[in-house]
VEXDRENMI-14654 format. One record per residue (C-alpha): residue number from 1; residue in one letter; chain; y, z, x. Coordinates in Angstrom, 1 decimal, always signed. Each point is the difference from the previous one (the first is absolute). Example, Ala and Ser with C-alpha at 12.3 -4.5 7.8 and 13.67 -1.06 7.14 Angstrom:
2
+-----+------+------+--------+--------+--------+
: pos : code : unit :     yy :     zz :     xx :
+-----+------+------+--------+--------+--------+
:   1 :    a :    A :   -4.5 :   +7.8 :  +12.3 :
:   2 :    s :    A :   +3.4 :   -0.7 :   +1.4 :
+-----+------+------+--------+--------+--------+
***
This chain:
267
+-----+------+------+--------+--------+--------+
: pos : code : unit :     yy :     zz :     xx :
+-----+------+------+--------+--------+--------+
:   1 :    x :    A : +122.4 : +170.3 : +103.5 :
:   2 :    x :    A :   +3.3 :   -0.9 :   +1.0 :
:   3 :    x :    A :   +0.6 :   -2.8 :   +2.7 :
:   4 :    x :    A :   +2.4 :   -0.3 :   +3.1 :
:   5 :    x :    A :   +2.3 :   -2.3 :   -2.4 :
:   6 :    x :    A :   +0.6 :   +2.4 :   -2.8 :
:   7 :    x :    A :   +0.0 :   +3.6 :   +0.1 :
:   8 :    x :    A :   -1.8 :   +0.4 :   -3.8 :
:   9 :    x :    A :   -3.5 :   +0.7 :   -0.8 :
:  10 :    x :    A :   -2.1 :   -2.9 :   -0.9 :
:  11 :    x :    A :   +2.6 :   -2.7 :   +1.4 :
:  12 :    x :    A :   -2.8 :   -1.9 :   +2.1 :
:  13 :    x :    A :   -0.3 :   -2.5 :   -2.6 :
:  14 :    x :    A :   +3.8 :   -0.7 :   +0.1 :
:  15 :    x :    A :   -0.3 :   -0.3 :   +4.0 :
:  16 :    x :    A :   -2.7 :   -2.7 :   -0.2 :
:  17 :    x :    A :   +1.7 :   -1.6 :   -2.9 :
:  18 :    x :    A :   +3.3 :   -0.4 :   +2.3 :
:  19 :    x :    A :   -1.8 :   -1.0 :   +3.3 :
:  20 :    x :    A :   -1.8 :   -2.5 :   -1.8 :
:  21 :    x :    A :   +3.0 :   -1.3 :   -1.5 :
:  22 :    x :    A :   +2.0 :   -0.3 :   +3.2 :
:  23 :    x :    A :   -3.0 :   -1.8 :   +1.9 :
:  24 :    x :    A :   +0.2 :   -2.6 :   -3.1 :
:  25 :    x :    A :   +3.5 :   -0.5 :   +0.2 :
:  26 :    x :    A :   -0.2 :   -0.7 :   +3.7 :
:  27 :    x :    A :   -3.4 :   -2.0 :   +0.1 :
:  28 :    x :    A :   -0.3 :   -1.5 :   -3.3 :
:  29 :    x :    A :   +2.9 :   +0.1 :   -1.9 :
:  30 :    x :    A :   -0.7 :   -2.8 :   -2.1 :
:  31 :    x :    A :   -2.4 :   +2.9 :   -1.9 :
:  32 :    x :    A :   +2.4 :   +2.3 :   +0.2 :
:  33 :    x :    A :   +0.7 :   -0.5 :   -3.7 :
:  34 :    x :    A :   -3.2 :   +0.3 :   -1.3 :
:  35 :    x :    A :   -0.9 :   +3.3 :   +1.9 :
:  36 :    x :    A :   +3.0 :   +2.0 :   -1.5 :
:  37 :    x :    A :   -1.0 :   -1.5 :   -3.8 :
:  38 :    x :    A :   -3.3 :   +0.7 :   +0.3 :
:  39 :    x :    A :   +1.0 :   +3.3 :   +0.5 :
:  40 :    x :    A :   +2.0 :   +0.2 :   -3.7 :
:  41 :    x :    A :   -2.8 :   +1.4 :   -1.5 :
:  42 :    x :    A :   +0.1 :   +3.3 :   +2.0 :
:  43 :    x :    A :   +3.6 :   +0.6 :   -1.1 :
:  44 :    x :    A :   +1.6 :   +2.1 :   -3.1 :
:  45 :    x :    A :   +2.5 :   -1.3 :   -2.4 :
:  46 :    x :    A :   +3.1 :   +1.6 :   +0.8 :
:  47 :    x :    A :   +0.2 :   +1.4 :   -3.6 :
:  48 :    x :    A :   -3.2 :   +1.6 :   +0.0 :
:  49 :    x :    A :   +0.4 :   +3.8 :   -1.2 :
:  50 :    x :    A :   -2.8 :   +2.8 :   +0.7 :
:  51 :    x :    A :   -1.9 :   +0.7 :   -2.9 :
:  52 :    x :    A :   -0.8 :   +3.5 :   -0.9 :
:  53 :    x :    A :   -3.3 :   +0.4 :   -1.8 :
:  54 :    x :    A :   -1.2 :   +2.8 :   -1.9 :
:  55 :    x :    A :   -2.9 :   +1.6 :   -1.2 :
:  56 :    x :    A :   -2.5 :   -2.6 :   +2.1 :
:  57 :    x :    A :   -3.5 :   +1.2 :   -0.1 :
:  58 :    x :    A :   -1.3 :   +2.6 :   -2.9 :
:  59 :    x :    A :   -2.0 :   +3.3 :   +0.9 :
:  60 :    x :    A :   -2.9 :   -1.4 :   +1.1 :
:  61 :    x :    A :   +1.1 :   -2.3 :   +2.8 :
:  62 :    x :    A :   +2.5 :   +2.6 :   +1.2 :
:  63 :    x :    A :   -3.4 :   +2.6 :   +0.1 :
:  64 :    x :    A :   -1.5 :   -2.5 :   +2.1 :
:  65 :    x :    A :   +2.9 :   -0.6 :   +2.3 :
:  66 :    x :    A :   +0.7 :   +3.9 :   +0.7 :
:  67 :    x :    A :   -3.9 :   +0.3 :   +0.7 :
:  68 :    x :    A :   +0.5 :   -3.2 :   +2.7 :
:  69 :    x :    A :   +2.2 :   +2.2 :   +1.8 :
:  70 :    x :    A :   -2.0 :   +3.0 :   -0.6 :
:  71 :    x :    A :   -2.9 :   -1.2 :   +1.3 :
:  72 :    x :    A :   +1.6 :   -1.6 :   +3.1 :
:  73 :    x :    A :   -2.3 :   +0.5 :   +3.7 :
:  74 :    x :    A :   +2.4 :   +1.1 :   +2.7 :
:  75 :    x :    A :   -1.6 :   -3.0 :   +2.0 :
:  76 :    x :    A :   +1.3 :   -2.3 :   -3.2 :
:  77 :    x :    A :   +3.6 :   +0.7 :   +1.0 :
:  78 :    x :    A :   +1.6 :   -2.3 :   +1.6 :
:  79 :    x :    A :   +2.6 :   +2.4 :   +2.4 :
:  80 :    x :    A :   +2.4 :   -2.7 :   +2.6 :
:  81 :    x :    A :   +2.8 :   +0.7 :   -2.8 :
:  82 :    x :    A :   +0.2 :   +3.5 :   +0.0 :
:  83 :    x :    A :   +2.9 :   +0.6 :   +2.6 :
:  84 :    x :    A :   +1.6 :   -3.0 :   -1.0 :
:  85 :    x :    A :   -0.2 :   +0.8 :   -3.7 :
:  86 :    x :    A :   -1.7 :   +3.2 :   -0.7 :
:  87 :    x :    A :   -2.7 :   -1.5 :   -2.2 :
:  88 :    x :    A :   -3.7 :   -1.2 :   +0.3 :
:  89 :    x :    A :   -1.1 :   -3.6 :   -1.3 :
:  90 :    x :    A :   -3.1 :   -0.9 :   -1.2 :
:  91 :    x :    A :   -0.3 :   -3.6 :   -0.7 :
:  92 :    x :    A :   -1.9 :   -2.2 :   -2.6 :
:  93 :    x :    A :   -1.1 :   +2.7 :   -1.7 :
:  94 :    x :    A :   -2.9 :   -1.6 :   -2.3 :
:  95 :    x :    A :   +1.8 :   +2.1 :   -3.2 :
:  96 :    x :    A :   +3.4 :   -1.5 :   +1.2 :
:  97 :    x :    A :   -1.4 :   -3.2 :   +0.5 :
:  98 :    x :    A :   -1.8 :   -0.2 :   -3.3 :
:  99 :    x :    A :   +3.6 :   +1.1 :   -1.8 :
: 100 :    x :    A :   +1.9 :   -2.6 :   +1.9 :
: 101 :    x :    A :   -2.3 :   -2.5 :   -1.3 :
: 102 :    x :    A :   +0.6 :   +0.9 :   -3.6 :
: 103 :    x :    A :   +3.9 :   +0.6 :   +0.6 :
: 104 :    x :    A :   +0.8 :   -3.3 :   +1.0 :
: 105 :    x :    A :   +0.2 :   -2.0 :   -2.9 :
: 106 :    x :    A :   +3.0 :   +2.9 :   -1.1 :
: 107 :    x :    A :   +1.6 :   -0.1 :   +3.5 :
: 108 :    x :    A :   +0.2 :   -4.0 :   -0.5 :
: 109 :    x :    A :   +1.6 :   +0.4 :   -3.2 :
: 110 :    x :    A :   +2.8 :   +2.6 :   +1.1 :
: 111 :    x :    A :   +1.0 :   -2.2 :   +3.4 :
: 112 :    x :    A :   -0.6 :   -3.1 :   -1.5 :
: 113 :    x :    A :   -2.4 :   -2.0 :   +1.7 :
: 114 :    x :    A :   -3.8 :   -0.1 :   +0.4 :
: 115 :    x :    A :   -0.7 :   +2.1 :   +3.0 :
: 116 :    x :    A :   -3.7 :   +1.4 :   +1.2 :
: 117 :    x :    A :   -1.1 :   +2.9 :   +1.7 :
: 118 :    x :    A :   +1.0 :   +0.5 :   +3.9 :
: 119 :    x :    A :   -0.9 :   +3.8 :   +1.1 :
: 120 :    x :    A :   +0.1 :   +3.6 :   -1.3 :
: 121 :    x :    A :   -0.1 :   +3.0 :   +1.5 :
: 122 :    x :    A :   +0.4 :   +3.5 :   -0.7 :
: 123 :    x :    A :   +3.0 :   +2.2 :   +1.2 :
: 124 :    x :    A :   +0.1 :   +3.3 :   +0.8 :
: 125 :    x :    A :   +3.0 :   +2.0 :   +0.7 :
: 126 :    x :    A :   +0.5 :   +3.0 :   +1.7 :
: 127 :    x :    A :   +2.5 :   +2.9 :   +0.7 :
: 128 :    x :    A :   +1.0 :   -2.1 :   +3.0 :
: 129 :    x :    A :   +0.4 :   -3.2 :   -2.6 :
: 130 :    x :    A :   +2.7 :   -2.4 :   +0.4 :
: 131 :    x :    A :   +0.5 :   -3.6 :   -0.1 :
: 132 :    x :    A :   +2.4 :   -2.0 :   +2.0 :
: 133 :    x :    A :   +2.3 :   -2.6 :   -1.5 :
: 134 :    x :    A :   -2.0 :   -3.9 :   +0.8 :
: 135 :    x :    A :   -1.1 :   -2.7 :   -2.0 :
: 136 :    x :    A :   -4.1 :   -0.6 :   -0.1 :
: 137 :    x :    A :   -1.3 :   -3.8 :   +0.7 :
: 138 :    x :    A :   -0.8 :   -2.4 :   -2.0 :
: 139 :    x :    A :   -3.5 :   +1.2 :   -0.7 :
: 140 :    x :    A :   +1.7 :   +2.4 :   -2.3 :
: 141 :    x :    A :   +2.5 :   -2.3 :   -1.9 :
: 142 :    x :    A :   -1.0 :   +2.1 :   -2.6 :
: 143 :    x :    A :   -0.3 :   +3.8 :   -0.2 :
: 144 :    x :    A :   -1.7 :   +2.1 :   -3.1 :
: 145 :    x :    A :   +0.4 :   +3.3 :   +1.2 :
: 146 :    x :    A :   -1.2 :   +2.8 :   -1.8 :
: 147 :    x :    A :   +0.1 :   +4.0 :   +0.6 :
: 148 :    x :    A :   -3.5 :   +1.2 :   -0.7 :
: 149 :    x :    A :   +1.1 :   +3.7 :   +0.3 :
: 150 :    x :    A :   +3.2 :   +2.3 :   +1.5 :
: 151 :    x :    A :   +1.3 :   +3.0 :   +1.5 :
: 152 :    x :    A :   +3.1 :   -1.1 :   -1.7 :
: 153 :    x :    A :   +2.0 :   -2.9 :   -0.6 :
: 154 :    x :    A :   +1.2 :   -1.6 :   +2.9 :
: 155 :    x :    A :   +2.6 :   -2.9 :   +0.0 :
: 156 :    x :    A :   -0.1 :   -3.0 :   +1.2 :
: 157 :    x :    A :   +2.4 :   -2.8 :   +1.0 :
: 158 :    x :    A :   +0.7 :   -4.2 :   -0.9 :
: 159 :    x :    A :   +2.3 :   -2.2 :   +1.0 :
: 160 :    x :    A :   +0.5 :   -2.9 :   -2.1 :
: 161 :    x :    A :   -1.9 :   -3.1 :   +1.0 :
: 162 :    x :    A :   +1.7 :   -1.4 :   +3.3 :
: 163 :    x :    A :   -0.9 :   -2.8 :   +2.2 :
: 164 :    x :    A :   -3.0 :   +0.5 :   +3.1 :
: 165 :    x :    A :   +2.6 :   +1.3 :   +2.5 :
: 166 :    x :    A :   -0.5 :   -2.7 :   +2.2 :
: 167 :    x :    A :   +3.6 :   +0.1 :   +1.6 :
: 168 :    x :    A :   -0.7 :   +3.6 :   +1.3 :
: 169 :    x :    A :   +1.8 :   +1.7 :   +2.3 :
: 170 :    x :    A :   -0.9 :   +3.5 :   +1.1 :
: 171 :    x :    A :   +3.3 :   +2.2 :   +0.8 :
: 172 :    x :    A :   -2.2 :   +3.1 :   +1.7 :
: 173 :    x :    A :   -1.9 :   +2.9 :   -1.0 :
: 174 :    x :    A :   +2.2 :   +0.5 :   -3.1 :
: 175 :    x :    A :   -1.6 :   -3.1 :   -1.9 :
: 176 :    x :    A :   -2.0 :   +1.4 :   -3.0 :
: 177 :    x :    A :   +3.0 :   +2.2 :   -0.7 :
: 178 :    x :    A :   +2.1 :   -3.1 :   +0.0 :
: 179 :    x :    A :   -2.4 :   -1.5 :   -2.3 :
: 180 :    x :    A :   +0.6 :   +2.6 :   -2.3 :
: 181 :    x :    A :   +3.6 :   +0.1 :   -0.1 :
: 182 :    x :    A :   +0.6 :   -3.9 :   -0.2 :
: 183 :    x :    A :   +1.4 :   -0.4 :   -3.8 :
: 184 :    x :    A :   -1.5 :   -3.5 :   +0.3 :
: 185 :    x :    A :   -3.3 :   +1.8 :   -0.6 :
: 186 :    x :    A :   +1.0 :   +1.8 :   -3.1 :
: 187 :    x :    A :   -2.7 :   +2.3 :   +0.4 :
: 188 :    x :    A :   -1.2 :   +1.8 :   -3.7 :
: 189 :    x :    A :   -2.0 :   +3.0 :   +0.2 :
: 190 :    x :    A :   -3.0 :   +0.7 :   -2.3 :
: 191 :    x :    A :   -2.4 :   +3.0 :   -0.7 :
: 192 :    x :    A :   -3.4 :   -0.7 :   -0.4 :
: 193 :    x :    A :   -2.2 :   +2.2 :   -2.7 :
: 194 :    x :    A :   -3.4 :   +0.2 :   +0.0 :
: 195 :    x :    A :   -1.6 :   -2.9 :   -1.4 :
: 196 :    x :    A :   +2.9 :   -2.5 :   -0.2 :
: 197 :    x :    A :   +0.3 :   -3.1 :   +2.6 :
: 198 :    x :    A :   +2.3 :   -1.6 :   +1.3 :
: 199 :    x :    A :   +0.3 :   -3.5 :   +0.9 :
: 200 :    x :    A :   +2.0 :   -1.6 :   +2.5 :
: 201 :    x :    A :   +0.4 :   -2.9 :   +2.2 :
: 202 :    x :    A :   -1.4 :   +1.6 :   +3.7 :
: 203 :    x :    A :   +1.2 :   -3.0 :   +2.7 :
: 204 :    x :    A :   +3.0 :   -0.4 :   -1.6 :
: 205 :    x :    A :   +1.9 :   +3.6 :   -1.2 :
: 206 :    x :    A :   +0.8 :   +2.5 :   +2.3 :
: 207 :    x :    A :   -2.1 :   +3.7 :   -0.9 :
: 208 :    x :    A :   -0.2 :   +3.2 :   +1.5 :
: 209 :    x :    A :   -0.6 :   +3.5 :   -0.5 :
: 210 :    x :    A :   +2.3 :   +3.5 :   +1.7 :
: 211 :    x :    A :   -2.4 :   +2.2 :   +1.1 :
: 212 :    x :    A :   -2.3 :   +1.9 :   -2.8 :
: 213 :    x :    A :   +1.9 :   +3.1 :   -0.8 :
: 214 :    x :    A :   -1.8 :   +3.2 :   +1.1 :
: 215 :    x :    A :   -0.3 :   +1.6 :   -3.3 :
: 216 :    x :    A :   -3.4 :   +1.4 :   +0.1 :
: 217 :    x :    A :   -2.3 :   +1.4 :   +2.6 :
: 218 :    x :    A :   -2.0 :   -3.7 :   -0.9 :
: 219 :    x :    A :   +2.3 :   -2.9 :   -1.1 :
: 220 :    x :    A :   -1.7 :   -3.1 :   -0.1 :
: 221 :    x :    A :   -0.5 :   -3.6 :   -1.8 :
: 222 :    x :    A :   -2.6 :   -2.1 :   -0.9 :
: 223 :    x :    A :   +0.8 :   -3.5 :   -1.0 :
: 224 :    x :    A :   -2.2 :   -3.2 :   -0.3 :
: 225 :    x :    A :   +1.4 :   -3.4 :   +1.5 :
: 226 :    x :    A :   -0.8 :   -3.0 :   -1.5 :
: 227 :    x :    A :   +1.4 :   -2.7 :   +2.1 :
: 228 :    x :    A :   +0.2 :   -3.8 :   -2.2 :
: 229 :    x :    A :   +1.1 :   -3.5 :   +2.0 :
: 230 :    x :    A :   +0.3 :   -3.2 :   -2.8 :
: 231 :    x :    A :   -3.2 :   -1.4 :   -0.7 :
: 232 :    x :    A :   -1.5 :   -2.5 :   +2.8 :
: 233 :    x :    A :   +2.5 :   +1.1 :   +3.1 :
: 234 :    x :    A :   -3.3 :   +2.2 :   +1.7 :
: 235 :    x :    A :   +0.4 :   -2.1 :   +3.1 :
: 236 :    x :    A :   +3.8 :   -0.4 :   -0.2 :
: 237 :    x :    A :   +0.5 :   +3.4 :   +0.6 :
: 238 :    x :    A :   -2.1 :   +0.5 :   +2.7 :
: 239 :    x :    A :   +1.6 :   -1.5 :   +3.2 :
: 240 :    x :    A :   -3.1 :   -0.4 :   +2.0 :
: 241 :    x :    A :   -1.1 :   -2.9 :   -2.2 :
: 242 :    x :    A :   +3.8 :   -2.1 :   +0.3 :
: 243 :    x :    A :   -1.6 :   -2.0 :   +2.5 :
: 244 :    x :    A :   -2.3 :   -1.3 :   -2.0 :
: 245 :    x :    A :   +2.0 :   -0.2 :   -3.1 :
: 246 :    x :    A :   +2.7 :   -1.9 :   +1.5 :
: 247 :    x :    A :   -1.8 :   -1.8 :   +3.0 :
: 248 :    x :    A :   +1.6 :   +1.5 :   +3.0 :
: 249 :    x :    A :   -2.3 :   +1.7 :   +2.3 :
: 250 :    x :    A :   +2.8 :   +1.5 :   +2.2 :
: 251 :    x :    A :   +0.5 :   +2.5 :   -2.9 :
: 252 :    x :    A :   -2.9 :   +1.5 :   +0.2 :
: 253 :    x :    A :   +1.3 :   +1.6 :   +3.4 :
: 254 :    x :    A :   +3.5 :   +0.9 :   -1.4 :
: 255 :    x :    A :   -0.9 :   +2.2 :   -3.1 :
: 256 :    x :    A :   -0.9 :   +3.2 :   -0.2 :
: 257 :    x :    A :   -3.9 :   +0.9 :   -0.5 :
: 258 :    x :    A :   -0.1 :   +2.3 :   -2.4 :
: 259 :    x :    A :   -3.4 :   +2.0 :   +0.4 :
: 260 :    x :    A :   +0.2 :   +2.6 :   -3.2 :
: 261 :    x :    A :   -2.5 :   -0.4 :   -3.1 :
: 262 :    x :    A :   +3.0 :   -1.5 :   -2.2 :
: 263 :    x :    A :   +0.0 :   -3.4 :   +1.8 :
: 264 :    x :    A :   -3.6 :   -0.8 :   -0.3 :
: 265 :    x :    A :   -0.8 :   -3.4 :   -2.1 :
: 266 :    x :    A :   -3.1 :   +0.6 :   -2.0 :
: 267 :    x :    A :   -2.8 :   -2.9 :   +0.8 :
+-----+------+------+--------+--------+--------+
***
């Protein structure tokens, strides 16, 4: 979901994070500080490079992730991203969810830091697939995604790591096309194969996909998402609970509620 401040899916999170940041600095700035650092942990080391990984799960997981999608019940399909994205979701899949589980220890080594599951979900692409340049929030710091199964291979797009775009300014219509062309992004383009990942840093680098090329009567892709935050943060990345967290009710007014299956806190 994008929001009236930023024209990107999933920048929600980056709206509340601003509006509760402006009420701080005008009502309490004395904690001003402290907000912004507690915040530290959410952010990617500017030198952070995508990690490309190969070969991830042997036959029989990969068996067992075709049959997932195989055995999928139309009423299982999640379906409010199909114009905006061509694909179907289905989220917290209990095979994905059992895999993220095991994977984490090997995403914590390749970023660095301990880091705990967040949500998954399972993406399907379709002819009308496509993917518009945004960054993801917080609650996927840390992306493991991984193509299940293709038409054919379809590329995909990074920008290095960049600062939350907090200083944004949109110029029109034109602005994903402007986020392409901007050599401050230095976007690199990689080519997923079936069975190989690819990690990357999802709140803080730029991705995107063109359309999928129509080479088929069919053309799809199946990926798993794995979505990673650092270890202990479940509640820092969730703006309904800053409140709390920092002890200022008026946030709770001023951030965005998020309502979706990713942003529940388990009891």
């Amino acid at each position: 979901m994008k929001s009236f401040r930023f024209p990107w899916y999933d920048s929600n999170w980056l709206t509340s994070y601003l509006r509760a940041k402006e009420h701080i600095a005008r009502h309490y700035p004395d904690r001003l500080a402290h907000f912004i650092d507690a915040f530290a942990v959410l952010r990617v080391d500017p030198g952070f490079q995508l990690h490309v990984v190969n070969d991830v799960f042997d036959d029989g997981i990969r068996s067992r992730l075709r049959q997932a999608v195989a055995l999928l019940q139309d009423g299982e399909l999640e379906r409010h991203e199909f114009f905006s994205f061509g694909r179907l979701l289905v989220h917290d899949h209990p095979v994905l969810t059992e895999l993220q589980d095991e994977l984490a220890l090997r995403v914590g080594d390749l970023v660095g830091e301990e880091v705990e599951a967040c949500y998954n979900f399972l993406n399907l692409y379709t002819n009308l697939g496509v993917c518009p340049p945004h960054m993801d929030s917080p609650v996927a710091k840390w992306t493991f995604d991984y193509c299940i199964e293709q038409s054919a291979p379809w590329p995909i797009h990074f920008s290095q790591v960049v600062p939350w775009p907090e200083e944004w300014r949109d110029g029109g219509a034109d602005w994903g096309e402007r986020i392409k062309q901007d050599p401050a992004n230095r976007f690199t383009t990689y080519v997923m194969q079936e069975n190989q990942a690819l990690l990357f840093a999802g709140s803080s680098q730029w991705h995107y996909r063109e359309r999928i090329e129509q080479k088929y009567r069919r053309n799809y892709s199946h990926q798993a998402f794995f979505h990673y935050i650092p270890k202990g943060t479940r509640e820092l990345v969730m703006p309904q609970y800053w409140a709390r967290l920092f002890g200022i009710p008026q946030l709770q007014d001023l951030v965005i509620q998020e309502t979706d299956n990713r942003l529940a806190v388990s009891a």
